[in-house]
C-alpha positions in Angstrom: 6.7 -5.3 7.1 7.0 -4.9 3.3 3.5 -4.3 1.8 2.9 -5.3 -2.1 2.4 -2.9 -4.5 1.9 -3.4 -8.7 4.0 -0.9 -10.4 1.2 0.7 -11.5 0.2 1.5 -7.3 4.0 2.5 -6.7 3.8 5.4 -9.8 0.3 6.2 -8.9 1.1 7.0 -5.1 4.9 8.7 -6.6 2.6 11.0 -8.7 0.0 12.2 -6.1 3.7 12.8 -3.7 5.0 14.6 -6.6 2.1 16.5 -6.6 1.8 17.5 -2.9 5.6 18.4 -2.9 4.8 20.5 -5.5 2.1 22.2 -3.3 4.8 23.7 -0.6 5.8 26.7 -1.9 1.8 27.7 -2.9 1.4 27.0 0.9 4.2 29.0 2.3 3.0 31.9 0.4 -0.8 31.3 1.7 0.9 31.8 5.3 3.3 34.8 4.3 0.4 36.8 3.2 -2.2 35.7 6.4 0.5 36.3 8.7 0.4 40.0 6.6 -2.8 40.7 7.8 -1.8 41.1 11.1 -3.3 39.5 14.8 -2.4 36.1 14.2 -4.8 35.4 17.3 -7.8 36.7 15.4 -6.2 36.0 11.7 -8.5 32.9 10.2 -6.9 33.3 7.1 -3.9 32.5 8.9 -5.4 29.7 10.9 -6.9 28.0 7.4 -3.4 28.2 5.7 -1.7 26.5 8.5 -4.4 23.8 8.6 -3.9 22.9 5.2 -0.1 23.0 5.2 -0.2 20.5 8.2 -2.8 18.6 6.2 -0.2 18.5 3.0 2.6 17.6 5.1 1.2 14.8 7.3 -0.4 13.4 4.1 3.6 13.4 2.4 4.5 11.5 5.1 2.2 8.6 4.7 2.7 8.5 1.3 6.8 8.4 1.7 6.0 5.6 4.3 4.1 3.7 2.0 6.4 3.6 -0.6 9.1 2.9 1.6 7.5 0.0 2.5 6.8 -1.2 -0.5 7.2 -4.5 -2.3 6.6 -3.9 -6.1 5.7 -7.0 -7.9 5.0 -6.7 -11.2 1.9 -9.0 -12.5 3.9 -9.1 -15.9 6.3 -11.4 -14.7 4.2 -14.0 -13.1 4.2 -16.1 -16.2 0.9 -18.0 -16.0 0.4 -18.8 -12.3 -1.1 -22.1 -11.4 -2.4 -20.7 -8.2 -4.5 -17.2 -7.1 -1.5 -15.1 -6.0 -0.7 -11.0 -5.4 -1.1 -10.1 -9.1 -2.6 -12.6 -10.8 -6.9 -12.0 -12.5 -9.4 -14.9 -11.7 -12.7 -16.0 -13.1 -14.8 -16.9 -10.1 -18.0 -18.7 -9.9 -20.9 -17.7 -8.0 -21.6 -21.7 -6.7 -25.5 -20.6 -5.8 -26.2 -18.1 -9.1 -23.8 -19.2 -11.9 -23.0 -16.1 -12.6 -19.3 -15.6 -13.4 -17.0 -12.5 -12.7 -13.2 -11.4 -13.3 -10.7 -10.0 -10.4 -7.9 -9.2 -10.0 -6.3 -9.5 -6.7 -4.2 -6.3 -6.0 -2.9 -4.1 -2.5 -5.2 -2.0 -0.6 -4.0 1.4 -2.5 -5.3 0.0 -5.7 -8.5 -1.3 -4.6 -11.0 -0.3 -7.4 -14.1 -2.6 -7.2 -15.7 -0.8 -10.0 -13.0 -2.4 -11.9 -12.4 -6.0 -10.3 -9.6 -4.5 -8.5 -9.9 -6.2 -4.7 -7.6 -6.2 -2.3 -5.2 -9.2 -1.1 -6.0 -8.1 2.5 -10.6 -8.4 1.3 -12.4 -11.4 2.4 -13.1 -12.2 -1.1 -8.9 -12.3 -1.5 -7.8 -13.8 1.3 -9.9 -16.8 0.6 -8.9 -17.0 -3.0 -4.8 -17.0 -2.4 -3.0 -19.9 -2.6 -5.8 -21.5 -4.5 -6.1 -23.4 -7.9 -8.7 -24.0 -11.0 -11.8 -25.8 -9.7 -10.9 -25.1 -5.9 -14.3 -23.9 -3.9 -13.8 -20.8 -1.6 -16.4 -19.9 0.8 -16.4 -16.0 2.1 -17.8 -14.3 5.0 -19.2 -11.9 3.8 -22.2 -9.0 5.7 -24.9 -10.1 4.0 -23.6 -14.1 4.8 -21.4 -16.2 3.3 -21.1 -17.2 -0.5 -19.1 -20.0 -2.3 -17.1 -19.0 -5.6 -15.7 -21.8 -7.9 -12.2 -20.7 -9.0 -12.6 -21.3 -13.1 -9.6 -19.8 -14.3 -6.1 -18.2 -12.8 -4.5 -15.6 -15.1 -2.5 -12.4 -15.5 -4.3 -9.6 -16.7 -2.9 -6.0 -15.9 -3.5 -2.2 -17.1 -0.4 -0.7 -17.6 0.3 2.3 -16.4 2.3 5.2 -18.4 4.5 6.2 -15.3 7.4 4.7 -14.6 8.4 3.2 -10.7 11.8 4.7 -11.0 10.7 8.7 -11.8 
């Protein structure tokens, strides 16, 4: 099943691969020169290099299966959606406070609350796809559930200086 991804997610996760690739000789070496110090039975210099290297290497593969599963959709292109989809930034509207915030609805790898960023798969997101201006969600949420007026549907995306197809 093809997961969506913003470009932005898809050159983020391609960097930190890039990255961990990178890593493989450094780790070999670590190995080479525990395995120098003799016993391997006894050698915890050994044992700690091999950890890590089996760390690095299972991390790469969940990285190269996210990607491969990935479905990048670029928020750019979205025009001015009429509904809450993947991508798109909404005012919401606290129906019991007033008080009004901005989200934008991205995957699970970009998640960044601290910046708006929820995920399509959240609570707050599933209830908001698929919806239009003045529509009333309510969300489950721990603390019990909260109504949010959807007051405006719009794109609004940080770009990111890497490009999908490095």
């Amino acid at each position: 099943m093809k997961r969506p991804m913003t470009p932005r997610g898809y050159a983020t996760l391609r960097s930190e691969l890039m990255k961990l690739k990178a890593m493989r000789p450094e780790l070999a070496r670590a190995i080479e020169v525990a395995r120098g110090h003799g016993d391997l039975s006894e050698n915890g210099d050994y044992d700690a290099a091999k950890e890590k290297s089996g760390m690095t290497e299972a991390k790469i593969r969940d990285i190269e299966a996210r990607l491969a599963m990935a479905e990048v959709i670029d928020p750019r292109k979205l025009g001015e959606p009429s509904r809450v989809v993947f991508g798109a930034s909404v005012k919401i509207e606290d129906i019991d406070s007033g008080d009004q915030r901005v989200i934008s609805i991205y995957g699970a790898e970009e998640s960044d609350i601290e910046k708006g960023w929820i995920s399509f798969e959240a609570p707050l997101g599933k209830a908001l796809i698929g919806k239009e201006i003045g529509d009333v969600v309510k969300v489950p949420l721990p603390t019990g559930a909260r109504e949010y007026e959807v007051v405006e549907i719009f794109v609004l995306y940080a770009e990111t200086t890497e490009s999908v197809s490095d």
